[in-house]
Phi, psi and omega in degrees: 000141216250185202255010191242341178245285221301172174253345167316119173278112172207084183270133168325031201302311208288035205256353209227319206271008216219344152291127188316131159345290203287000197305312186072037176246166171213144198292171190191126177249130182276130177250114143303121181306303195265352184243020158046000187276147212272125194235002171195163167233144191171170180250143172203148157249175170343289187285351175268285204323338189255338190261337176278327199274357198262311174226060153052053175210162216254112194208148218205150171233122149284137192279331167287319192240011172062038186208175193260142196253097200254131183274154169094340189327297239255309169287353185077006185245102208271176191222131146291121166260108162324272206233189186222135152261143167216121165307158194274355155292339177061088163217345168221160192223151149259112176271115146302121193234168157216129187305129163293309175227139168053220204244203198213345198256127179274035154218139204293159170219111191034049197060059182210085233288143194283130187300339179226167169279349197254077174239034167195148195225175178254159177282122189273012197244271152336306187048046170239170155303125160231168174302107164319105164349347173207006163083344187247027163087326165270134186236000000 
């Protein structure tokens, strides 16, 4: 089972530590305008951040393949961005977003691509994953 299905807690810490000095990103959470729920956490640099507010689409730096992530390319499932937030360190940002079509998390539920990346908490009993009573983060 893949790390995206298990229940198994096996959080990145190291995902930050395993980026090049020099990356020049800073993290950035996409907020649904209207259901205000937090649906992707991800990195941008300089250059996703000027091509995204230039053409109003949710554009992103992959930290893996080193390259600007323009979400929804490869599913169709694209984000218009509404507004930029910057935290007062200007060390992060918020995008306000809105789905053009379908979800944003590239993995599924009964063939349907899923609205957040965030459809699963831990169980504090346990310290295992379980599923969110309604797959969007909200119970």
């Amino acid at each position: 089972m893949n790390i995206e299905e298990t229940d198994e807690l096996m959080l990145d810490f190291g995902k930050i530590d395993n980026m090049p000095a020099d990356s020049g990103v800073i993290p950035v959470a996409v907020q649904d305008r209207d259901t205000r729920d937090v649906i992707l956490i991800a990195y941008i640099n300089k250059y996703a951040l000027e091509e995204s507010i230039r053409r109003r689409k949710v554009i992103l730096w992959s930290t893996s393949r080193n390259e600007l992530w323009y979400k929804g390319d490869t599913s169709g499932n694209t984000y218009t961005l509404h507004r930029v937030l910057v935290n007062c360190e200007q060390n992060s940002l918020v995008f306000i977003a809105s789905p053009d079509k379908g979800g944003i998390c590239h993995t599924k539920e009964n063939g349907e691509y899923r609205h957040g990346c965030y459809y699963r908490e831990i169980d504090p009993d346990t310290m295992k994953l379980k599923f969110t009573e309604d797959d969007h983060g909200r119970t």
